[in-house]
C-alpha positions as CSV (number, residue, x, y, z in Angstrom):
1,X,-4.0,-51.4,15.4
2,X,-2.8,-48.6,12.9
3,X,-0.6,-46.0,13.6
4,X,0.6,-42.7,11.3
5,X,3.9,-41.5,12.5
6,X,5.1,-38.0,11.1
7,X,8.9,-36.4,11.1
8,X,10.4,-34.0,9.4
9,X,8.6,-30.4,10.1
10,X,10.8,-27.7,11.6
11,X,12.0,-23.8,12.0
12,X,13.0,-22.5,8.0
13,X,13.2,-19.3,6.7
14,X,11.1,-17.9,3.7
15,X,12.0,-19.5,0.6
16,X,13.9,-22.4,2.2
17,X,12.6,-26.1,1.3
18,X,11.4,-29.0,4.1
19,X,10.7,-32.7,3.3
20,X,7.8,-34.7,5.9
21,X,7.8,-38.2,6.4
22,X,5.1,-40.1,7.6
23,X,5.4,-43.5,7.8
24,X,2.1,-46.4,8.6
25,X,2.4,-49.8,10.7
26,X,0.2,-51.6,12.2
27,X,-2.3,-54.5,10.8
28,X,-2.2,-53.2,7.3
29,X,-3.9,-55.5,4.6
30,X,-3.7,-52.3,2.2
31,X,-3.0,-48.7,2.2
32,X,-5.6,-47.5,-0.4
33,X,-4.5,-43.4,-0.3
34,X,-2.3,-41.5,2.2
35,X,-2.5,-37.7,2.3
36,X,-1.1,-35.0,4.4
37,X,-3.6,-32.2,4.9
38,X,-2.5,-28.9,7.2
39,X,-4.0,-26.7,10.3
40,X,-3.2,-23.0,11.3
41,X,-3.6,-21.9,14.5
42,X,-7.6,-20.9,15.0
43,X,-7.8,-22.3,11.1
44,X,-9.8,-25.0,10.0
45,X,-7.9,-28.4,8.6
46,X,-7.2,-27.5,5.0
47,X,-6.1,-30.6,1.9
48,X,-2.4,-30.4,1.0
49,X,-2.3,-33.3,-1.0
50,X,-3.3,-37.2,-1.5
51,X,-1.9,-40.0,-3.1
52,X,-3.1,-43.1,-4.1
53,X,-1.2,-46.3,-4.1
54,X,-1.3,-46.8,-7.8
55,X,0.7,-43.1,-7.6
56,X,-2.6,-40.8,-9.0
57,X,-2.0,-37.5,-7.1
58,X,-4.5,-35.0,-5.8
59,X,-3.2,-31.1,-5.0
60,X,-4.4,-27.6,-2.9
61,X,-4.8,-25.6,-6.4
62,X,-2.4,-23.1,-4.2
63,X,0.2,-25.5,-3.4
64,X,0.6,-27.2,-7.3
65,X,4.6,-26.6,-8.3
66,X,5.7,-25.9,-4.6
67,X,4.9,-29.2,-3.2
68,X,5.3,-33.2,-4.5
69,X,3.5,-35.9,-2.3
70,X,5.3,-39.5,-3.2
71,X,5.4,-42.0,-1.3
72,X,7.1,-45.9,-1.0
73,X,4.6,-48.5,-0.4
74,X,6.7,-51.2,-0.1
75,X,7.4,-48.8,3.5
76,X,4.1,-47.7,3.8
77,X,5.7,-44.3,3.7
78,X,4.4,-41.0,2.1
79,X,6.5,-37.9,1.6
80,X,5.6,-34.8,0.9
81,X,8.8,-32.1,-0.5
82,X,8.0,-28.7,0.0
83,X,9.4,-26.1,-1.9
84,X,9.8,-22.2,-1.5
85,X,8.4,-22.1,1.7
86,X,6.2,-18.9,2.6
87,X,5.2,-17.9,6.2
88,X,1.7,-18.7,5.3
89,X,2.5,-22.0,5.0
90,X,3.1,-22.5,8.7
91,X,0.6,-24.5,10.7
92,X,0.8,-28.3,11.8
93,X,0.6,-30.8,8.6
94,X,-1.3,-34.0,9.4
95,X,-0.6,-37.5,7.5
96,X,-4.0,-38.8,6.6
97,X,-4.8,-42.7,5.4
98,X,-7.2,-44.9,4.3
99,X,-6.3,-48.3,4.9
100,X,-8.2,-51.7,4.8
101,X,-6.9,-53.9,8.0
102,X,-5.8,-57.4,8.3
103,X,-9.0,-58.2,10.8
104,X,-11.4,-57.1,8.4
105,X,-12.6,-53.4,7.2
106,X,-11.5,-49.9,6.1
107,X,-10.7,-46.8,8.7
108,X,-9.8,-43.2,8.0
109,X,-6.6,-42.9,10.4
110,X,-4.4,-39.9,11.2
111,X,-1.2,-38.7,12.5
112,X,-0.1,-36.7,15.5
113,X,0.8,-34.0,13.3
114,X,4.6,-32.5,13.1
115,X,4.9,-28.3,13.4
116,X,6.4,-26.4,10.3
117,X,7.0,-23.0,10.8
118,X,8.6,-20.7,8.4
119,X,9.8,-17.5,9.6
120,X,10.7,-14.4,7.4
């Protein structure tokens, strides 16, 4: 019924820069917030960022002024552009949404995830 499609992760060094794409479809009535949160290996899930789809933005304290979560609702796409890159910041980033559907209701839907790994 919904589906959360990530792109974008991949191999960059330390201090290099990596935009994700995550784009919803499905039977959408609404997209109420998308997020992408993240996941180390042997880590628990941790909050990047969210966004609302009136733009109001939510941040990781850690991760203000490295990272910007936007997105394009006319295609139900969020974005998040990540900035000096540390190797700490590897791990596999999730897109997260809450969405109200066609049929009636609201679900918490995620992603497959996409791999970022930054080496150093």
């Amino acid at each position: 019924q919904v589906q959360l499609v990530e792109s974008g992760g991949g191999l960059v060094q330390a201090g290099g820069s990596l935009r994700l794409s995550c784009v919803a479809s499905g039977s959408i009535l609404s997209i109420v917030r998308m997020g992408w949160y993240r996941q180390a290996p042997g880590k628990q899930r941790e909050l990047v960022a969210t966004i609302a789809s009136g733009g109001s933005t939510d941040y990781a304290d850690s991760l203000k002024g490295r990272f910007t979560i936007s997105r394009d609702n006319a295609k139900n796409t969020v974005y998040l552009q990540m900035n000096s890159l540390k190797p700490e910041d590897t791990g596999v980033y999730y897109c997260n949404a809450g969405i109200l559907i066609r049929a009636g209701g609201y679900g918490d839907y995620w992603g497959r995830g996409t791999q970022v790994t930054v080496s150093s």
